[in-house]
MMTF fields as JSON, N, C-alpha, C and O atoms, coordinates in Angstrom:
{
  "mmtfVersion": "1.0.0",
  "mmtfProducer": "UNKNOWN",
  "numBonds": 291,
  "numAtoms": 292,
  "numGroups": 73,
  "numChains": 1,
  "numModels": 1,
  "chainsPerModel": [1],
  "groupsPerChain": [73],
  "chainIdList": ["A"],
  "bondAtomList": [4, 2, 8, 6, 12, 10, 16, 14, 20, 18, 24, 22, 28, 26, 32, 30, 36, 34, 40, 38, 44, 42, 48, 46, 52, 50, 56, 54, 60, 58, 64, 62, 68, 66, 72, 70, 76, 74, 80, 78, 84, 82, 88, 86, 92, 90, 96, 94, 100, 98, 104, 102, 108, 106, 112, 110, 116, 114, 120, 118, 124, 122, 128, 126, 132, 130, 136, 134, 140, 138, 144, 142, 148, 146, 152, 150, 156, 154, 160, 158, 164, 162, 168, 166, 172, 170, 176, 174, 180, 178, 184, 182, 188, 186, 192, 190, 196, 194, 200, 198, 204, 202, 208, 206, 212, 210, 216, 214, 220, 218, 224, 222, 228, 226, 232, 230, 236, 234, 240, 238, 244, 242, 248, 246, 252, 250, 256, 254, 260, 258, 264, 262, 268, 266, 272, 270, 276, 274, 280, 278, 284, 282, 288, 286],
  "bondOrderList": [1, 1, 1, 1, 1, 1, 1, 1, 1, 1, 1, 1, 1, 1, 1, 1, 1, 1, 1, 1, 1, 1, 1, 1, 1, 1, 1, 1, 1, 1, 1, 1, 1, 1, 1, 1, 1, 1, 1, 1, 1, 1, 1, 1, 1, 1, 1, 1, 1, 1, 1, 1, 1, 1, 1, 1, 1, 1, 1, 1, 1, 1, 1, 1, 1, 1, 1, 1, 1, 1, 1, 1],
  "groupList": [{"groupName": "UNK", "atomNameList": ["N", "CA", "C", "O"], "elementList": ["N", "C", "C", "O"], "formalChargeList": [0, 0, 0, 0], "bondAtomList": [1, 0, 2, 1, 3, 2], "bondOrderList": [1, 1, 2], "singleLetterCode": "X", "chemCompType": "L-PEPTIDE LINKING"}],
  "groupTypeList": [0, 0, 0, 0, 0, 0, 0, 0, 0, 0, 0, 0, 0, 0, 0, 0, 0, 0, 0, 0, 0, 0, 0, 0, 0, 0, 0, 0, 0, 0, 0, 0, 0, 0, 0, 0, 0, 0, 0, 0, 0, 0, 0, 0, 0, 0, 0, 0, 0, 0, 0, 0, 0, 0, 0, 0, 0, 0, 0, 0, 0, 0, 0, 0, 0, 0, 0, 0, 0, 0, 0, 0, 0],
  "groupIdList": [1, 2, 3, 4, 5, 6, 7, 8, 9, 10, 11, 12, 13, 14, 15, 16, 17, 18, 19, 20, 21, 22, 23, 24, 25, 26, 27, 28, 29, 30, 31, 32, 33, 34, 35, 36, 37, 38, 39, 40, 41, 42, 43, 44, 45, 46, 47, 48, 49, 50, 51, 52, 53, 54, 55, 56, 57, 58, 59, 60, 61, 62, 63, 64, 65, 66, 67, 68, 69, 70, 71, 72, 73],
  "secStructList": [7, 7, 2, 2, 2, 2, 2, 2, 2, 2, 2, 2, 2, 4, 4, 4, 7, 7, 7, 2, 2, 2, 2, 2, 2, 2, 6, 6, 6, 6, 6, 4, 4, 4, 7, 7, 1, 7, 7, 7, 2, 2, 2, 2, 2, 6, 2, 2, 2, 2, 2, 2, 2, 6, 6, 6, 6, 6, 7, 1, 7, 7, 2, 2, 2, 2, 2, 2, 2, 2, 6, 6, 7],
  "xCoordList": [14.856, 14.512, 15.321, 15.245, 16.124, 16.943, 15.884, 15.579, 15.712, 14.691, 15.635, 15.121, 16.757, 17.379, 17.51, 16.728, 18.197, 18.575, 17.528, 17.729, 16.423, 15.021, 14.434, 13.834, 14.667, 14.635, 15.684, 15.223, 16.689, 17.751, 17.765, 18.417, 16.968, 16.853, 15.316, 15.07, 14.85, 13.503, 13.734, 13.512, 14.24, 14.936, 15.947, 16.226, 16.359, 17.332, 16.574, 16.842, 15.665, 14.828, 13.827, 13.577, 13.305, 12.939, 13.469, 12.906, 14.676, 15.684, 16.028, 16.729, 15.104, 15.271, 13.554, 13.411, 12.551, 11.115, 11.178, 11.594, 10.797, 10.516, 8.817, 8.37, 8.116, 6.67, 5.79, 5.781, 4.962, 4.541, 3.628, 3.747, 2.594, 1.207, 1.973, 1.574, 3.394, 3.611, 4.279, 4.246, 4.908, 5.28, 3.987, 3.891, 3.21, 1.623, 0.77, -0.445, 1.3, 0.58, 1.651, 1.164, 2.57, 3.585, 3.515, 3.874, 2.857, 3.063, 1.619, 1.498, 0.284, -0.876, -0.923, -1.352, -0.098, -0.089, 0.804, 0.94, 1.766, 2.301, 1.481, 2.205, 0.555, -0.389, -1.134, -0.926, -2.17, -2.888, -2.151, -2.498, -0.986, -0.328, -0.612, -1.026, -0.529, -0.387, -1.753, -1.689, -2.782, -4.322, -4.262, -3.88, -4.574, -4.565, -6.051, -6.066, -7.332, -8.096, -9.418, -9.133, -10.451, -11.334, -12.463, -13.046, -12.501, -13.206, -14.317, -14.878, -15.345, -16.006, -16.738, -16.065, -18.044, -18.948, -18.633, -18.746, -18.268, -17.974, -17.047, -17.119, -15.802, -14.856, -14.766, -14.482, -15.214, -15.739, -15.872, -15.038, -17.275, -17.805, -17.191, -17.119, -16.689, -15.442, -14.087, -13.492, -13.612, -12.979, -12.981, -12.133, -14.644, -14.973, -15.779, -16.324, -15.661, -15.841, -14.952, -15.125, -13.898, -12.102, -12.479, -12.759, -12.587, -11.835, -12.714, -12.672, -14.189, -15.131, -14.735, -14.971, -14.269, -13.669, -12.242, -12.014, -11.478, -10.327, -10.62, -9.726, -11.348, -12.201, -12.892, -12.967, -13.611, -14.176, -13.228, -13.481, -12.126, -10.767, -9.936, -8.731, -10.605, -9.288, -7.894, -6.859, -8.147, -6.481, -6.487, -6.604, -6.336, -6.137, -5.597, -5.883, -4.688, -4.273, -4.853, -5.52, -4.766, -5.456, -4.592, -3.365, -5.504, -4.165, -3.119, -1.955, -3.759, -2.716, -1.682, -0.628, -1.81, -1.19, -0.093, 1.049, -0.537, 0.354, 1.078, 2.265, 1.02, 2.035, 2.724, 3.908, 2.367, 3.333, 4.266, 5.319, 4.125, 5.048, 6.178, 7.308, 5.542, 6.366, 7.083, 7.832, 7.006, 7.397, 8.736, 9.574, 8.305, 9.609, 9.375, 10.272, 7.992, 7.872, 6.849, 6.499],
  "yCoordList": [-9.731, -8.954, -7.651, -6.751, -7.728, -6.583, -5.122, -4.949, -4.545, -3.366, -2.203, -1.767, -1.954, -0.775, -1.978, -1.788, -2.918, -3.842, -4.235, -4.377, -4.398, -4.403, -3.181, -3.249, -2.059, -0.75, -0.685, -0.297, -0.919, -0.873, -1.744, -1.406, -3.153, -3.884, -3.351, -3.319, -3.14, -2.488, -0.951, -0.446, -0.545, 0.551, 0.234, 1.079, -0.959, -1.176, -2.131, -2.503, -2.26, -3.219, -2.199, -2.409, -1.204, -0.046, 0.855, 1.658, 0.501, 1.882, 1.118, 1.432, -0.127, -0.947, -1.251, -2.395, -0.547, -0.799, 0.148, 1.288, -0.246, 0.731, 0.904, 1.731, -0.544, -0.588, 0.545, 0.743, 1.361, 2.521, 1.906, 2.091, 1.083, 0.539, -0.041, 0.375, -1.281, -1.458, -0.464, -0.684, 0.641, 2.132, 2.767, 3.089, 2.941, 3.344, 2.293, 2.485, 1.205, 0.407, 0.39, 0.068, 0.624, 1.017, 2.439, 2.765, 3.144, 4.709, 4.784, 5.614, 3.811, 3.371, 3.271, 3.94, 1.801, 1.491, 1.916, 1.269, 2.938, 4.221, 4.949, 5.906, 5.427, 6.388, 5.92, 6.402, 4.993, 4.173, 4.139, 4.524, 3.458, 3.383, 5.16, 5.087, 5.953, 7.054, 7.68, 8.403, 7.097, 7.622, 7.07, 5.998, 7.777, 7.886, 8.06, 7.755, 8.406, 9.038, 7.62, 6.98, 7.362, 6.296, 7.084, 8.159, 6.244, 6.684, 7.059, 6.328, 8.551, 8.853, 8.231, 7.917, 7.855, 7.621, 8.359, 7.808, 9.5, 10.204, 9.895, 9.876, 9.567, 9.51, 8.405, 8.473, 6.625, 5.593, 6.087, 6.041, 6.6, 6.28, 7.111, 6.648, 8.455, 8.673, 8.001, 8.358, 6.849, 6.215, 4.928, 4.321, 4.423, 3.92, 3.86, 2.896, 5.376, 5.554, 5.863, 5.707, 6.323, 6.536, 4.959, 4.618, 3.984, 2.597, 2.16, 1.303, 2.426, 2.443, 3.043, 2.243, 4.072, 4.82, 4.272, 4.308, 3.855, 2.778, 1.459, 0.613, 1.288, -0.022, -0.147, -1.168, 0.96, 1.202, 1.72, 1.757, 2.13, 2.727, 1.593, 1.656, 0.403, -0.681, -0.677, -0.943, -0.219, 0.877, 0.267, 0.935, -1.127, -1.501, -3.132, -3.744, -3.614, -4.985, -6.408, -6.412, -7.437, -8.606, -9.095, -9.104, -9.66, -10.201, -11.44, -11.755, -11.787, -12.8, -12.228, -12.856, -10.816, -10.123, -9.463, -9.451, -8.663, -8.104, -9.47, -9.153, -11.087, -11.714, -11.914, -12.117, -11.954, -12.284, -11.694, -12.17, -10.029, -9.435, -9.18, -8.701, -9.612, -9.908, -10.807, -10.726, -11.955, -12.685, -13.044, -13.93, -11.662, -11.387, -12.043, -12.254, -12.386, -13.255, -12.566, -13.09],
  "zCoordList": [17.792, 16.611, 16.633, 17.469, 15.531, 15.499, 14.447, 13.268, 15.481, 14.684, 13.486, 12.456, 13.843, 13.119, 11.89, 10.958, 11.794, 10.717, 9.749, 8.542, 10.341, 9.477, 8.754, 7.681, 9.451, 8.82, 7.666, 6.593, 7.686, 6.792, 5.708, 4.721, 5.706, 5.045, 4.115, 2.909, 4.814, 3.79, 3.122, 2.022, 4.26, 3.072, 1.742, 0.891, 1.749, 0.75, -0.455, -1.598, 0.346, -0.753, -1.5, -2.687, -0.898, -1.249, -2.316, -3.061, -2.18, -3.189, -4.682, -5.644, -4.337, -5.704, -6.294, -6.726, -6.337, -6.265, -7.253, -7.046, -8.299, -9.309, -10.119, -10.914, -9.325, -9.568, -8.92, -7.705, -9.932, -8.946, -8.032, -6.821, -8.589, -7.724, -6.337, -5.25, -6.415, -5.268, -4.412, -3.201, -4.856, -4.025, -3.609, -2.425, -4.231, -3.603, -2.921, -2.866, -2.401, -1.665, -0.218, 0.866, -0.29, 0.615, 1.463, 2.595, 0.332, 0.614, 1.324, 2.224, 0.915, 1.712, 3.261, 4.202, 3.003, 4.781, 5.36, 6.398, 5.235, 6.484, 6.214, 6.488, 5.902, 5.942, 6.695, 7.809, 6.697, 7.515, 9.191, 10.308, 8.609, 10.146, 10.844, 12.001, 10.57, 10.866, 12.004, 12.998, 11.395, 11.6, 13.426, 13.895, 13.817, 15.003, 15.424, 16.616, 15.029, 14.749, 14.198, 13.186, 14.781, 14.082, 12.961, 13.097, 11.996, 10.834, 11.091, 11.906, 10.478, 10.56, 9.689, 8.707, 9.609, 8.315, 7.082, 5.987, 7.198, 6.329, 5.245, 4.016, 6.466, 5.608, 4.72, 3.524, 5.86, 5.217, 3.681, 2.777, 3.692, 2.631, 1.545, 0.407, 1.86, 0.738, 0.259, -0.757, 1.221, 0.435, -0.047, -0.701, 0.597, -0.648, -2.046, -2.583, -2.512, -3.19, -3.95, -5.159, -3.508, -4.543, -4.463, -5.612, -3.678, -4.773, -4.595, -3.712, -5.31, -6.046, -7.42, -8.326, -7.79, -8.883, -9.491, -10.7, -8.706, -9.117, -9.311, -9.321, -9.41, -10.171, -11.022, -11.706, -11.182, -12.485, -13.416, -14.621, -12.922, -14.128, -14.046, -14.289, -13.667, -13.869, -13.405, -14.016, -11.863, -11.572, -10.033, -9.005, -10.128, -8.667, -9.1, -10.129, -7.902, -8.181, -7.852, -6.818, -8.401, -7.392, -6.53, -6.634, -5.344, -4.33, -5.167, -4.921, -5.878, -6.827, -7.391, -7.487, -7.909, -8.588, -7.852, -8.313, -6.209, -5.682, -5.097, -5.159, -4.454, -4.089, -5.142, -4.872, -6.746, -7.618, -7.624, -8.049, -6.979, -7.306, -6.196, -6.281, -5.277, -4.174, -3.873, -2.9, -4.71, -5.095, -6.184, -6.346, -6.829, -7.986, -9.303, -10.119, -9.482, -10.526, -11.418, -12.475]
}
């Protein structure tokens, strides 16, 4: 597994993503990756309540929806 070449390849596939939801689902899990730290109850339940609130605003994808688009179709 060539690691720099995979970086380079997602970066290039990246510089062509013009869907915001799939740039904010990207911009998600490096954030996630980041947390170093285990969830407090607290926090739990504050974020699920943001997507508790992005669901009631109709502002989230189905998994059908995000492979379609990963898909290119």
């Amino acid at each position: 597994m060539d690691i720099q070449a995979d970086i380079k390849w997602i970066q290039n596939e990246l510089s062509n993503v013009n869907d915001p939801d799939l740039i904010e689902a990207f911009k998600r899990l490096l954030q996630f990756r980041k947390k170093t730290e285990t969830f407090t109850l607290e926090q739990y339940n504050l974020e699920l309540k943001e997507a508790e609130n992005r669901i009631e605003q109709d502002n989230y994808l189905t998994q059908e929806q995000v492979e379609k688009r990963l898909r290119g179709s």
